[in-house]
C-alpha positions as CSV (number, residue, x, y, z in Angstrom):
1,X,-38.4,134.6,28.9
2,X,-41.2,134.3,26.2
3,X,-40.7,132.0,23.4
4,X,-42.1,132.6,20.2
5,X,-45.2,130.5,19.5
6,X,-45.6,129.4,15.0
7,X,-48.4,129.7,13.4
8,X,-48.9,126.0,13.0
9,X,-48.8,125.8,17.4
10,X,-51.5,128.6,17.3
11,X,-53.3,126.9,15.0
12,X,-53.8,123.8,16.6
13,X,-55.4,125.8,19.4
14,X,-59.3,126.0,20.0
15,X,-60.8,129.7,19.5
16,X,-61.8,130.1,22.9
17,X,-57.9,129.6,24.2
18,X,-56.5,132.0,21.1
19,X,-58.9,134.9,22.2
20,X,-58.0,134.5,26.0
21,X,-54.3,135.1,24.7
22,X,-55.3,137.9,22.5
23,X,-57.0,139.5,25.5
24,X,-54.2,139.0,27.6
25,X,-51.7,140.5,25.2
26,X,-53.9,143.5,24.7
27,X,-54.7,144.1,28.5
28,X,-51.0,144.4,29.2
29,X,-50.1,146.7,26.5
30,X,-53.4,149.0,27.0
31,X,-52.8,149.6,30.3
32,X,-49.2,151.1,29.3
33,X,-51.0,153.8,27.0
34,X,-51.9,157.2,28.2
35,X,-55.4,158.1,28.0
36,X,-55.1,160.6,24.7
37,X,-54.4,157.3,22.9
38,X,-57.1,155.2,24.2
39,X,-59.3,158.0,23.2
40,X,-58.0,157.9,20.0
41,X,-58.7,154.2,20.0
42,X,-62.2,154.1,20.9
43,X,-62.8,156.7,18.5
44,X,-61.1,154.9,15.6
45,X,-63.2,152.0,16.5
46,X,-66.3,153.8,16.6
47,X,-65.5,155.1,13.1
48,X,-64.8,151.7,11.2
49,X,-68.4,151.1,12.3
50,X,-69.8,153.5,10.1
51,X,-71.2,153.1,6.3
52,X,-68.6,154.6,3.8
53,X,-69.8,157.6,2.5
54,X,-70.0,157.3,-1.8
55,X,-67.4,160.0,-3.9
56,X,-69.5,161.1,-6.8
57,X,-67.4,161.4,-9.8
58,X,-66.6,164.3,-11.6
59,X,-67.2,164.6,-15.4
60,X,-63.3,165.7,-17.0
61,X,-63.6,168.9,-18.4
62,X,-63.3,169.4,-22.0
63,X,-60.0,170.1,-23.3
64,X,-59.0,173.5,-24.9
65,X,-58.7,173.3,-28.4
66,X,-55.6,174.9,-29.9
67,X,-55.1,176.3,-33.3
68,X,-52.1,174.7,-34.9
69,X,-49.6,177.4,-37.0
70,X,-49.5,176.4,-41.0
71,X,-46.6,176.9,-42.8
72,X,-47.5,179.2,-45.6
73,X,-46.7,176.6,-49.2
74,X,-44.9,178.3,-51.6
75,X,-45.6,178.6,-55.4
76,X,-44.3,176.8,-58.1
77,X,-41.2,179.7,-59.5
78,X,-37.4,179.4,-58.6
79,X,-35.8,180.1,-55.7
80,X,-32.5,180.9,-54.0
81,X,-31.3,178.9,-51.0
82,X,-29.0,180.6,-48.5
83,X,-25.4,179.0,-49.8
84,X,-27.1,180.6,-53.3
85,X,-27.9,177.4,-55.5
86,X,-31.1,177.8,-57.2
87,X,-34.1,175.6,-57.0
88,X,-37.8,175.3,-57.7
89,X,-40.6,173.9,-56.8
90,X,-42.6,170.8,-58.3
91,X,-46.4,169.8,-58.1
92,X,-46.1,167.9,-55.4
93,X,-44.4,170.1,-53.2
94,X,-40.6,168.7,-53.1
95,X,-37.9,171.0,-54.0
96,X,-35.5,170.0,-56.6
97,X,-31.6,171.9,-57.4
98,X,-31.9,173.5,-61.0
């Protein structure tokens, strides 16, 4: 039975003696894959090698300008509101009971 090793044992250890481990690990678990996945592997690795390719950005598009509805202002005079007081209209636009 294996016991787990910290981080402070590992370490303590020289490089040489941490990638013999490493290897070790890795030769046991590598031989357990089929060989679709070790394809896969190699080719991922092969891959990461490569230079990044650069995304260009995109300008946004301008936005579509919509035209906003006015409320038509009514004219100084009196009116009648639907529970049928009376009012009018003053300069400044507020509406004021007669």
């Amino acid at each position: 039975m294996k016991k787990l090793i910290t981080l402070k044992q590992l370490m303590k250890l020289s490089k040489k003696k941490l990638l013999l481990k490493l290897k070790k690990e890795f030769a046991k678990k590598i031989d357990a894959l089929p060989k679709r996945k070790l394809a896969e592997l190699c080719y991922n690795m092969a891959k990461s090698g490569l230079p990044k390719l650069k995304v260009i950005k995109q300008k946004a598009l301008p936005k579509k300008k919509t035209k906003k509805k006015r409320k038509k202002k009514r004219k100084a005079g009196t009116y009648t509101a639907k529970n049928g007081r009376k009012y009018k209209i003053l300069a400044s636009g507020k509406a004021r009971f007669i």
